[in-house]
Wavefront OBJ file of the C-alpha trace (Angstrom):
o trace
v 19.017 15.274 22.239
v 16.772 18.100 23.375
v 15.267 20.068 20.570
v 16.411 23.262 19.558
v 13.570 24.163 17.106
v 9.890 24.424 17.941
v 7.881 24.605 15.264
v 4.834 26.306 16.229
v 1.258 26.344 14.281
v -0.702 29.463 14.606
v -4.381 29.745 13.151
v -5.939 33.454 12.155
v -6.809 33.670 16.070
v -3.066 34.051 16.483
v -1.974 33.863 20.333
v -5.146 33.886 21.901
v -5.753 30.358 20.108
v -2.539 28.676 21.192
v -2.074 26.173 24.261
v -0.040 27.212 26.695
v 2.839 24.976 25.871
v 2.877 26.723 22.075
v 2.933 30.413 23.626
v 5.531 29.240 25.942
v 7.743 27.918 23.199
v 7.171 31.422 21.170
v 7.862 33.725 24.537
v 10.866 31.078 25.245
v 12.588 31.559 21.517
v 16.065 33.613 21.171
v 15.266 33.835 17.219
v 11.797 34.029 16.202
v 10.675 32.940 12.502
v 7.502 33.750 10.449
v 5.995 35.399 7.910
v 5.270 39.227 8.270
v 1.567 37.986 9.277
v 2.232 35.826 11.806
v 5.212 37.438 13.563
v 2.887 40.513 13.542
v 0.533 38.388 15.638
v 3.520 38.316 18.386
v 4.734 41.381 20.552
v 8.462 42.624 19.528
v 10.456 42.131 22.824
v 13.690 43.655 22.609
v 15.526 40.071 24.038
v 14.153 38.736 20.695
v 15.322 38.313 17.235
v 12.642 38.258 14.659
v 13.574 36.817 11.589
v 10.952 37.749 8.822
v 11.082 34.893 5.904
v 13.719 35.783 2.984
v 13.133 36.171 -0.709
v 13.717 33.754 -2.473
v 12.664 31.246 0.368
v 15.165 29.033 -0.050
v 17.408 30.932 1.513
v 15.487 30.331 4.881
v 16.766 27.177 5.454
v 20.402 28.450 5.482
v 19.524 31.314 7.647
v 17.377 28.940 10.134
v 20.271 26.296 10.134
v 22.664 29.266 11.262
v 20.842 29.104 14.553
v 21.341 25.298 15.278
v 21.725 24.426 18.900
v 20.023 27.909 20.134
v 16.308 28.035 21.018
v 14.588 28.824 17.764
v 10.806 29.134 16.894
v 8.931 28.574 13.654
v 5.658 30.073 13.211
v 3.520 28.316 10.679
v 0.125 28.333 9.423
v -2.033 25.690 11.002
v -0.793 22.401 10.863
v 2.952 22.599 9.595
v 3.151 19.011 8.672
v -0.024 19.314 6.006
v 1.649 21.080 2.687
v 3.452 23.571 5.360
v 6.961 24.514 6.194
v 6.878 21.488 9.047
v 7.727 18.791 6.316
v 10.501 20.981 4.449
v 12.610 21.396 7.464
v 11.836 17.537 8.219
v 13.343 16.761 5.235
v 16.806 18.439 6.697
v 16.712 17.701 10.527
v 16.693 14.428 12.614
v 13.276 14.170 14.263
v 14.846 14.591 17.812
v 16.319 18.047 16.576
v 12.866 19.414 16.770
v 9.264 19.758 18.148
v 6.478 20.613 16.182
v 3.094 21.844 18.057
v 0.632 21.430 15.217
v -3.061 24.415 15.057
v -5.922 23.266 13.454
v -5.089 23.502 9.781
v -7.378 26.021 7.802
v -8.678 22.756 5.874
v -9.953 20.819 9.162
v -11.507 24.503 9.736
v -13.547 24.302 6.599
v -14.388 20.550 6.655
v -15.348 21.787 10.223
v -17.885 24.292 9.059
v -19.097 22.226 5.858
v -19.604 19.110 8.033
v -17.321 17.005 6.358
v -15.513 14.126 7.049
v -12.202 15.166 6.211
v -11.011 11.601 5.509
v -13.258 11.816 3.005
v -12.734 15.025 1.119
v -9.764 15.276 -1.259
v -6.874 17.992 -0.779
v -5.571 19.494 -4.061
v -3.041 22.240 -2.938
v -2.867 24.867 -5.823
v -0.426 27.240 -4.282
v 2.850 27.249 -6.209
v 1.203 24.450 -8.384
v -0.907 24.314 -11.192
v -4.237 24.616 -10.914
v -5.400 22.547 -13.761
v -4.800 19.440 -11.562
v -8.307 19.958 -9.982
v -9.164 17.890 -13.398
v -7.672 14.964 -11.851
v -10.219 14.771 -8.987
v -13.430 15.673 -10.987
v -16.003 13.474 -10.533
v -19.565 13.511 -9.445
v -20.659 14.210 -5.890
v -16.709 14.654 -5.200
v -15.448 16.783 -1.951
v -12.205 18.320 -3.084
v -10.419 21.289 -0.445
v -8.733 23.616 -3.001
v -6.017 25.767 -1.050
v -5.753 28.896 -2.607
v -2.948 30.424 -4.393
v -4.613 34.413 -4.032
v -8.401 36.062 -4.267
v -8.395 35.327 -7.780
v -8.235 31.668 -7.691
v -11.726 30.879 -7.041
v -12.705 32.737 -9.872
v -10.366 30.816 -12.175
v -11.879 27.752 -10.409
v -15.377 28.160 -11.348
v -14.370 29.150 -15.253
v -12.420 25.674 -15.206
v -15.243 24.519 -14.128
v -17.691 25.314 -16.841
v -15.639 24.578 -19.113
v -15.448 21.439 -18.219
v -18.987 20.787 -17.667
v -19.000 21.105 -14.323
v -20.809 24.312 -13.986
v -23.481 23.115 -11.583
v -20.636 22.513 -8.551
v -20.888 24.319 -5.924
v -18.449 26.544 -4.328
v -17.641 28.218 -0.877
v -14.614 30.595 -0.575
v -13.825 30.573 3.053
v -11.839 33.602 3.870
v -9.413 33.851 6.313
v -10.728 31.038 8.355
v -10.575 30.492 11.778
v -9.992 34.681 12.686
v -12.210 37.027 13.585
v -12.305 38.624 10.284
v -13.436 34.986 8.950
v -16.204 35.500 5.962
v -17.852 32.874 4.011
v -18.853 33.043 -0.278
v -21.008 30.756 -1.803
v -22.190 29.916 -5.359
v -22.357 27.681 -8.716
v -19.651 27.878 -10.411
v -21.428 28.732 -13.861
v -22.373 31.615 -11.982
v -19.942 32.410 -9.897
v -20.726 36.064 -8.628
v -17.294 37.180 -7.384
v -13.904 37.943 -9.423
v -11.602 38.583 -6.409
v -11.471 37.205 -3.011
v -9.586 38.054 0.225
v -5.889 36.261 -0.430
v -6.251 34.509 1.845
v -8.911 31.456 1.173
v -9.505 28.309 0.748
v -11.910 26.580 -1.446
v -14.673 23.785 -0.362
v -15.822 21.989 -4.096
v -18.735 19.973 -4.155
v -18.566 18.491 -7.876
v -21.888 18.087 -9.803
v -21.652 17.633 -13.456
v -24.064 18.112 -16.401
v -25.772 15.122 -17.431
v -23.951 14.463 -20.739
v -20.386 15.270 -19.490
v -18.546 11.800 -19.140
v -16.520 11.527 -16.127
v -13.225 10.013 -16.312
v -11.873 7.152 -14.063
v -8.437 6.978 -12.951
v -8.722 2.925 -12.539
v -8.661 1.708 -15.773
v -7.058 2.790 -19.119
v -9.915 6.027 -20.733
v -11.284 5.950 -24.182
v -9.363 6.808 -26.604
v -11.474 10.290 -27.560
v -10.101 11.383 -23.855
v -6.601 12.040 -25.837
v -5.958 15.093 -28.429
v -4.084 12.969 -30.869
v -2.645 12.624 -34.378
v -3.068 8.865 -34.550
v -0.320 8.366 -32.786
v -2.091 6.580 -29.802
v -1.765 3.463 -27.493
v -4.941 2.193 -28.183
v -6.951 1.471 -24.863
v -7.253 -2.077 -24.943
v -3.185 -2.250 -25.749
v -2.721 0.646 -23.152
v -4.847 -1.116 -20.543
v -2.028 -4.251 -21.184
v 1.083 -1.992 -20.930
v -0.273 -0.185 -17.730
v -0.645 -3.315 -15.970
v 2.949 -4.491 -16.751
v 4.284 -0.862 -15.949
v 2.449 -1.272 -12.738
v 2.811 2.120 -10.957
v 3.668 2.638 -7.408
v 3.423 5.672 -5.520
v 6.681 7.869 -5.989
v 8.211 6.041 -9.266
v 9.576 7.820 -11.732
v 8.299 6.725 -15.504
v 10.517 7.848 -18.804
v 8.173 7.394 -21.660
v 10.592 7.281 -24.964
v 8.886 8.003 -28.004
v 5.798 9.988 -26.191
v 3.446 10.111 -29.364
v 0.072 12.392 -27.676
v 1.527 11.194 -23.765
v -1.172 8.705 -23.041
v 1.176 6.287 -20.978
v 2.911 9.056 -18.885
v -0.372 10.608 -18.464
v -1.891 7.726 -17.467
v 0.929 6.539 -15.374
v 0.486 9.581 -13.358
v -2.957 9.519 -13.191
v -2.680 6.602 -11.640
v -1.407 7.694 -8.204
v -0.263 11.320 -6.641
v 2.738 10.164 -5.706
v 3.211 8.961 -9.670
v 5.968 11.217 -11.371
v 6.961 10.736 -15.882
v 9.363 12.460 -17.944
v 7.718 12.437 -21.758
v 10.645 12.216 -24.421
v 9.474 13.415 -27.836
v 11.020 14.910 -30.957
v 7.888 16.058 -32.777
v 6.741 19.665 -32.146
v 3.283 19.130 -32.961
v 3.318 16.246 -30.954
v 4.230 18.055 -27.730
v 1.944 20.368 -28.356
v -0.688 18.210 -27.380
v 0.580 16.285 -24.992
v 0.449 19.840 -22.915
v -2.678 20.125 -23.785
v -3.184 16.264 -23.134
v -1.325 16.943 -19.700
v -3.744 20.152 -18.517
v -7.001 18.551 -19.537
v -6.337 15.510 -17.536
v -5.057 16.968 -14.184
v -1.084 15.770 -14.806
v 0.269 19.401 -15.495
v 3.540 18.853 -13.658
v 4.083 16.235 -16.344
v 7.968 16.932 -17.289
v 8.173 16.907 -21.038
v 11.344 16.573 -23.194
v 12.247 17.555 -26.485
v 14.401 15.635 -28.718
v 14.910 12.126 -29.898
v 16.108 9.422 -28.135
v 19.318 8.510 -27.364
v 20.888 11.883 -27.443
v 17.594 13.415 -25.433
v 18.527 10.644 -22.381
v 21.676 12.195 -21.612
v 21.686 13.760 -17.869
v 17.800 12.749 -17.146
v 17.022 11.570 -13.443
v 17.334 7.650 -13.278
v 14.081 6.213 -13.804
v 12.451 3.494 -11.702
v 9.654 2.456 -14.904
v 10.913 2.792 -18.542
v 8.181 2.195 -21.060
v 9.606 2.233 -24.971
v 6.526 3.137 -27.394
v 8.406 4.753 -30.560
v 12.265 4.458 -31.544
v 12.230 1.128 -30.844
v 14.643 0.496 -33.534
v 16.710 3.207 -33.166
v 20.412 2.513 -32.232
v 21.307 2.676 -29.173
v 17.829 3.438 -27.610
v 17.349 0.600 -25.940
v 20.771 -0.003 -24.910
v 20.796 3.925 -22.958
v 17.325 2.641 -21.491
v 18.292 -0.534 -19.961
v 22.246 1.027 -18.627
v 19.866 4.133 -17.132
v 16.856 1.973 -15.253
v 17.527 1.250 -11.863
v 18.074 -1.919 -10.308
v 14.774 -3.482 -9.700
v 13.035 -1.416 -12.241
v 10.726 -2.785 -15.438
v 11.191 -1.695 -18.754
v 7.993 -2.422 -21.186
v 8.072 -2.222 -24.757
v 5.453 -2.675 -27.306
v 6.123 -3.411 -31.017
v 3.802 -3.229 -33.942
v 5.566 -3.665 -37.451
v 7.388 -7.052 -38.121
v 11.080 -5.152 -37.793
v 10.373 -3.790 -34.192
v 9.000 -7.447 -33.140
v 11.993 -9.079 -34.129
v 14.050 -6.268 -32.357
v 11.867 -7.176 -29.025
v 12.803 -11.241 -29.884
v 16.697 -10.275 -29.894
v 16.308 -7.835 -27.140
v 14.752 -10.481 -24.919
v 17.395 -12.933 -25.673
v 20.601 -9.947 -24.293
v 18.375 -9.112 -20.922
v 15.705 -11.315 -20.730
v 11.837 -10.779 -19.803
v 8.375 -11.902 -20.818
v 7.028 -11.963 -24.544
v 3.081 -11.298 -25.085
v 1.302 -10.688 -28.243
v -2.166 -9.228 -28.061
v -4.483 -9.190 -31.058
v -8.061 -6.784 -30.783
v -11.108 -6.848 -31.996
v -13.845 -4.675 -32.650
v -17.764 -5.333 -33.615
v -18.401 -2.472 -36.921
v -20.610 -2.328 -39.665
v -20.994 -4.976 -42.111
v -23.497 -4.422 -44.862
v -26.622 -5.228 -43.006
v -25.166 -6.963 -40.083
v -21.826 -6.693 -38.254
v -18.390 -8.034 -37.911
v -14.987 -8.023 -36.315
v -12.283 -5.839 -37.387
v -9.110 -7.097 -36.139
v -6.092 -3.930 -35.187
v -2.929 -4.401 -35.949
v -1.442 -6.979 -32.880
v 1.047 -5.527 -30.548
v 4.185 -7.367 -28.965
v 4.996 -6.015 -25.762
v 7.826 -7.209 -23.539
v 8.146 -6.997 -19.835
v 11.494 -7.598 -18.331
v 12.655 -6.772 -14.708
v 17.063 -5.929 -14.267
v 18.125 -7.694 -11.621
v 19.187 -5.774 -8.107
l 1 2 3 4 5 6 7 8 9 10 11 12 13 14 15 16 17 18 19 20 21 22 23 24 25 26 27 28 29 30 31 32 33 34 35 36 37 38 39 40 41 42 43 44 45 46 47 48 49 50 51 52 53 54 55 56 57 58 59 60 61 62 63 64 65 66 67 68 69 70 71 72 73 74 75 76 77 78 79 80 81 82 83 84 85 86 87 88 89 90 91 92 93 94 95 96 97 98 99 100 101 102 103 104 105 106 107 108 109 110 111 112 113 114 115 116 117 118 119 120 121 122 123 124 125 126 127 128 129 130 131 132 133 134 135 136 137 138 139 140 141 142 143 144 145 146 147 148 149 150 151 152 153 154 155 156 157 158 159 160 161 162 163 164 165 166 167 168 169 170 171 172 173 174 175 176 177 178 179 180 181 182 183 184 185 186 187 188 189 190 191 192 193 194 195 196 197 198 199 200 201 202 203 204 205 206 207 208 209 210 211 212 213 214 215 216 217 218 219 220 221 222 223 224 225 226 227 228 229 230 231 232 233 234 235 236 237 238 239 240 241 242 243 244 245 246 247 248 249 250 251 252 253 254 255 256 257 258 259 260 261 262 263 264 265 266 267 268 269 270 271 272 273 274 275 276 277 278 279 280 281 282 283 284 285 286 287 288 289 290 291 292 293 294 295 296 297 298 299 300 301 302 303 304 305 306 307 308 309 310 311 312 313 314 315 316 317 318 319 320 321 322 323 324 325 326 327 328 329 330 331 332 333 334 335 336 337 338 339 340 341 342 343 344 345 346 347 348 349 350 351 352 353 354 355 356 357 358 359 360 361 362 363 364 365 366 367 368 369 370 371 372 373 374 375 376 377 378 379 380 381 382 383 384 385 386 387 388 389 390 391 392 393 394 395 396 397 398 399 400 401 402 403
């Protein structure tokens, strides 16, 4: 099938910086779509339609499919396949439906002028998403690309930044990059001089913390003082265990039931991008901080859930991971969990009191699964000298439901 759709990449340098088979594709076009900024890059021809992007968006896609089988051209920014328009419309159309003619994006421009390998810099898009999940990358001597959601996001970058005790990072605003109006900011972020930007701009972050901050690893289960909590906490040596039995792969969905602060969703997420958790949990107060749990530690777009379980289950997406941390007991809970996971997916639940461990004994016996008890241990004051405390063990039972 030839393609009907060319989707064409276009930098700040507009035509002058396209190939030749890109400006042939655009002069070639019956219907021509783009934002207002990049069609006014093109000359009107009267032979043309020019189809400015709708509002809401969404309704592009219609309006775009309405064209199907005519010559139709996309004008993007950059490279339409990185966080563009490219992989939206992929999503919707066989690959042999269309061609897509790829610009330098704006963030190989700025690794470009900062002399970075991109491969090694880390791109957190925080247009139409939270900023807060910069917190997810911090870490010293990092290289994060920050695309820009307006000129006022570098300044709510930097004030993150101290706050977080990252004050001494460095940042460079690159506006519109790649064009002749191109201009370059630079600064700490402690002392960031500048409160608006151009709207369009990217950021280059080179992280540098103080020397007392801590920086958190996404590897391995964090401390527990990393969590606003009420006591109601996986501990990390018991969170460590459940993690590795959850064992999170890149686009999974996780339902934690019984969410307590969020620590396993959090961390589940944490764990990889691609990582997504619904946190189910009654308690008001409890939510509370596992949104403020969720912004500290870079997971905003954590979904949370109120109510209790079972009722709170009804009409969730199907999960791939269930983990079952409070309710245990509860009728029905488990039941809903097990008819919801998918087939192939691991359910883990960890039990404390003697009433919830003999629920996980029975429960193993209906679906089956692994049994492991884990007793800690911690060195504390004793008199003069010291001695082991031993927590409270923990049950926890993996079981996989058959394809």
């Amino acid at each position: 099938m030839t393609p009907w759709l060319t989707i064409v990449g276009i930098g700040e340098d507009g035509l002058h910086g396209l190939a030749e088979t890109s400006r042939r594709a655009i002069a070639e076009a019956q219907v021509l779509f783009g934002g207002e900024r990049h069609l006014a890059m093109i000359q009107a021809r009267a032979d043309q339609q020019r189809r400015p992007w709708p509002s809401p968006f969404s309704a592009a896609y219609e309006q775009l499919l309405g064209h199907r089988g005519s010559p139709v051209c996309v004008l993007a920014s950059g490279d339409p396949m990185l966080f563009g328009i490219g992989g939206s419309l992929a999503a919707r159309l066989p690959a042999e439906e269309m061609r897509i003619l790829p610009a330098p994006s704006s963030l190989s421009l700025a690794a470009a002028r900062m002399g970075w390998a991109l491969q090694d810099a880390r791109l957190v898009p925080a247009h139409g998403r939270p900023l807060a999940r910069v917190n997810l990358h911090l870490a010293p001597g990092a290289r994060l690309l920050v695309l820009s959601a307006d000129g006022e996001t570098p300044a709510q970058l930097a004030r993150l930044l101290t706050a977080r005790g990252y004050g001494r990072s460095r940042l460079t605003v690159f506006e519109r990059v790649g064009g002749p109006a191109e201009r370059r900011l630079a600064g700490e972020a402690a002392a960031w001089p500048h409160p608006t930007c151009a709207a369009l701009n990217l950021i280059a972050l080179e992280c540098q913390p103080a020397p007392e901050v801590r920086s958190l690893s996404r590897r391995g289960a964090l401390p527990d003082e990393a969590f606003a909590h009420d006591g109601q906490l996986t501990k990390r040596d018991v969170r460590a265990a459940t993690l590795a039995r959850l064992a999170p792969l890149p686009g999974e969905l996780l339902w934690d039931v019984g969410a307590g602060c969020g620590s396993i969703g959090i961390e589940w997420m944490r764990a990889d991008d691609g990582c997504r958790a619904i946190a189910i949990e009654p308690n008001p107060a409890r939510r509370d901080l596992i949104e403020r749990n969720c912004q500290h530690l870079g997971v905003p777009e954590l979904e949370l859930v109120a109510g209790s379980a079972p009722e709170a289950l009804e009409g969730l997406e199907p999960p791939d991971v269930i983990f079952i941390g409070g309710g245990l007991t509860v009728a029905g809970v488990a039941e809903h969990c097990w008819q919801a996971l998918k087939p192939g997916g691991r359910l883990v639940a960890n039990a404390v009191t003697i009433q919830s461990e003999a629920f996980l004994v029975g429960l193993r016996e209906r679906i089956g699964g692994e049994l492991t008890r884990i007793s800690v241990a911690h060195a504390s004051p004793l008199g003069r000298f010291d001695g082991w405390r031993t927590a409270m063990p923990v049950t926890i039972l993996l079981t996989v439901k058959s394809r």
